[in-house]
N, C-alpha and C positions, 0 to 999 in steps of 0.2 A: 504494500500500500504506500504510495507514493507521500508527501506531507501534505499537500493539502487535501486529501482525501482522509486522513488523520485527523486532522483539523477539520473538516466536512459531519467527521463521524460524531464528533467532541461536540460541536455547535448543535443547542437544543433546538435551534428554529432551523427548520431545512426552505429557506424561499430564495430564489435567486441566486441558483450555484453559479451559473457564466460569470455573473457581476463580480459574486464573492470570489470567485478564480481569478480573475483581474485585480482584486482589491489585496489580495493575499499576494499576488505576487510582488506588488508593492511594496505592501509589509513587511516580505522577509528581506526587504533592503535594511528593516530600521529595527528588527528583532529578529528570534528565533521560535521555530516552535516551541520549547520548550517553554519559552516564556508563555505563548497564546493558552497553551495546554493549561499551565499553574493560573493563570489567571479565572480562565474557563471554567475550574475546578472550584472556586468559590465564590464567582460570581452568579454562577447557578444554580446556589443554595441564598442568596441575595433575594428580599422578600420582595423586590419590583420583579426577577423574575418569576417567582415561581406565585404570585397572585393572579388572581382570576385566568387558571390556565395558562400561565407565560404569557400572555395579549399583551405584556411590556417589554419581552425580549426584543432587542432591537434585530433588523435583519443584518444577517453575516458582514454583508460589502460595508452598510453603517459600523457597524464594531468595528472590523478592520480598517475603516477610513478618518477613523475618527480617533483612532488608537486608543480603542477602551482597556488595550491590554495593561497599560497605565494609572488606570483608577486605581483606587485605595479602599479599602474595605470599607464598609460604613461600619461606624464605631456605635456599638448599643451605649448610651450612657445608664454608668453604673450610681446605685445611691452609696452611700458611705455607710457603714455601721449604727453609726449613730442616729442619719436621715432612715433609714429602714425602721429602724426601734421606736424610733418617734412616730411615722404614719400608722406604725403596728399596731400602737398603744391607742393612737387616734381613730381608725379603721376596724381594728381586730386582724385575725386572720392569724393569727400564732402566738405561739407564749411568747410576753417582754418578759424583761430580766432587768 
């Protein structure tokens, strides 16, 4: 299997392979697959894609054109110890201490 047909396999949306085969060949001027693959791998658990049946996954040639292999995970904000203890006691929902 050739690498963009790796890459083909990997991407959850299949629309527009000719495009994404031209966009990809771009691509590996400015990366590797390695890199498209590791990105691919947890942007696909990313809660834009996997809501309402992927309807937000962008199509391939957009990913690749846009160089989403780039992005940064969205970061969940965490509460602190303290802020948790405090909604806890205000809310319920588990033993305060």
């Amino acid at each position: 299997m050739n690498e963009f047909e790796r890459f083909w396999a990997a991407y959850p949306r299949k629309t527009g392979k000719g495009v994404a085969r031209k966009a990809f060949v771009k691509a590996m001027r400015l990366t590797t697959l390695d890199t498209l693959l590791t990105a691919l791998q947890w942007q696909r658990q990313q809660e834009q894609w996997v809501k309402q049946g992927g309807q937000f996954i962008p199509h391939p040639s957009t990913w690749l054109n846009q160089e989403r292999w780039d992005d940064q995970p969205t970061q969940v904000p965490t509460l602190s110890e303290k802020t948790t203890r405090t909604f806890l006691a205000i809310y319920g929902g588990g033993d305060v201490q």
